[in-house]
C-alpha positions as CSV (number, residue, x, y, z in Angstrom):
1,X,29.9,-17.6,58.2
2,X,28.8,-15.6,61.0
3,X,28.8,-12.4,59.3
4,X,26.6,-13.7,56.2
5,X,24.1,-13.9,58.6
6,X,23.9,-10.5,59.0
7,X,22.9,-9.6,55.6
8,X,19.9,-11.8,56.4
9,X,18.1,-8.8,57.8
10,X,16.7,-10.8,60.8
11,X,19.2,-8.7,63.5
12,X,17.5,-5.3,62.5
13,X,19.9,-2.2,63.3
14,X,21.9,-0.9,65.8
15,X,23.0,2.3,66.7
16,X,26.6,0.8,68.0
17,X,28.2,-2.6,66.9
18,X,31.5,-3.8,67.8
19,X,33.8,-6.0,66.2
20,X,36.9,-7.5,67.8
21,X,39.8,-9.3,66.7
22,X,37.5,-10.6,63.5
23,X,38.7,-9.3,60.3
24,X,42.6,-10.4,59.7
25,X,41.1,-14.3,60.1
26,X,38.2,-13.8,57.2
27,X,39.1,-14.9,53.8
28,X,36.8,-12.1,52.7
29,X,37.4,-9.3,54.9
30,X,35.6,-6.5,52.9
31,X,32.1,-8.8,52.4
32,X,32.4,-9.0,56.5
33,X,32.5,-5.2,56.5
34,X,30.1,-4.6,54.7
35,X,27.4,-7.3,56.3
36,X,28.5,-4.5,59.5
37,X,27.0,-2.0,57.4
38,X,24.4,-3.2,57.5
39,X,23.7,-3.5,60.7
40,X,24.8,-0.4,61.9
41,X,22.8,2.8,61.7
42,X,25.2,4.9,63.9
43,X,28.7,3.4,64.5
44,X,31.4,0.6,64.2
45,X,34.1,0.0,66.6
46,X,36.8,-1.9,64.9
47,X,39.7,-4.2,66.7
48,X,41.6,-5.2,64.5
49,X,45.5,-6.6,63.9
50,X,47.1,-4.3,61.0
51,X,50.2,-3.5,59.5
52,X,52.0,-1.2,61.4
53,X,55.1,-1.2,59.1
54,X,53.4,0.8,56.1
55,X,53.3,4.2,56.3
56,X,50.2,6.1,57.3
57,X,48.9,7.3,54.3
58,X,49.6,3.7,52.1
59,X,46.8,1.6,51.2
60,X,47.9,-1.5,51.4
61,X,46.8,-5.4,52.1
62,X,48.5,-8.5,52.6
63,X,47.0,-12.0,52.3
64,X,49.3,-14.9,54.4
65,X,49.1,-18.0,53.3
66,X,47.9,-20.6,55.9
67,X,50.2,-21.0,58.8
68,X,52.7,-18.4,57.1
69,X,52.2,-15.9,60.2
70,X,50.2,-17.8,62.3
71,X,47.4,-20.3,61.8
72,X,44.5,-17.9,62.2
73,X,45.8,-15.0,60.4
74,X,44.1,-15.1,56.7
75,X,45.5,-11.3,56.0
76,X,46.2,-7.7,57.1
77,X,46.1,-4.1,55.7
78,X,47.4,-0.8,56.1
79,X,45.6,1.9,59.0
80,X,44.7,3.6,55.8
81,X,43.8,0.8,53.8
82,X,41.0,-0.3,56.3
83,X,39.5,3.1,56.7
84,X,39.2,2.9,53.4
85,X,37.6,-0.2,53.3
86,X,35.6,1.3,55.7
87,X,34.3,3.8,53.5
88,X,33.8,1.3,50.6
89,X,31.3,-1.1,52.9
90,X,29.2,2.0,53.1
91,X,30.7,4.0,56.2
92,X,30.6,7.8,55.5
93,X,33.7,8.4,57.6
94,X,36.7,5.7,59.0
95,X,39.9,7.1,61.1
96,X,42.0,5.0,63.7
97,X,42.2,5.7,67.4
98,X,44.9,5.8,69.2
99,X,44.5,3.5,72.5
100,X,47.9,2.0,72.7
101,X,49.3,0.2,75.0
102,X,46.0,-0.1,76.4
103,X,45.1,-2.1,73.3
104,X,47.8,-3.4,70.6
105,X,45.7,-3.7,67.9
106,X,44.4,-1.2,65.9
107,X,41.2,0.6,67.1
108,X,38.9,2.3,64.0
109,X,35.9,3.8,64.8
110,X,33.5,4.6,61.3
111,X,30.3,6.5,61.3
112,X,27.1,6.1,58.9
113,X,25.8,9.4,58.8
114,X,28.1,11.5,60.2
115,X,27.1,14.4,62.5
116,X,30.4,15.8,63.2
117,X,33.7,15.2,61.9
118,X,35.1,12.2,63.3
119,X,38.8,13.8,64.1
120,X,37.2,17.0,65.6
């Protein structure tokens, strides 16, 4: 519910929004990205649980069940199935970073209008 009001215009933009620990408990995880679209003008720094057992290049999502993993956890994708998400909310460029063990979950940064490449 929080994230529909985003799409209500009234928050205006931001040049840097953060998101932590959201997604994997949304029912509807691309419609939250994509209310972060639109509310970002510059970038989006994803935390977010993932499924580290896929490999990299796999684009993949699972939904759980209630209480199957836990009782919070609605779903979980693939590093490269949420950058691509990513790109389908309306981010020009998604890629993971790297911060563990300082962080377990999965860090992705994604970029509107990207000056530079995101990896370089």
């Amino acid at each position: 519910q929080s994230t529909q009001m985003l799409h209500s215009g009234r928050q205006g933009l931001w040049d840097i929004v953060y998101a932590g620990g959201l997604l994997y408990h949304l029912r509807h995880p691309l419609l939250a990205m994509e209310a972060l679209a639109s509310v970002t003008s510059g970038f989006l720094i994803l935390e977010s649980g993932f499924l580290r057992s896929i490999a990299d290049d796999e684009r993949l999502c699972r939904f759980f069940r209630p209480g199957e993993l836990d009782p919070l956890t609605a779903f979980g994708c693939s590093s490269a199935a949420l950058a691509a998400m990513l790109r389908s909310a309306g981010f020009a460029e998604a890629a993971e970073v790297e911060l563990a063990p300082l962080i377990p979950r999965g860090v992705f940064v994604a970029q509107k209008q990207p000056k530079q490449p995101l990896n370089g």
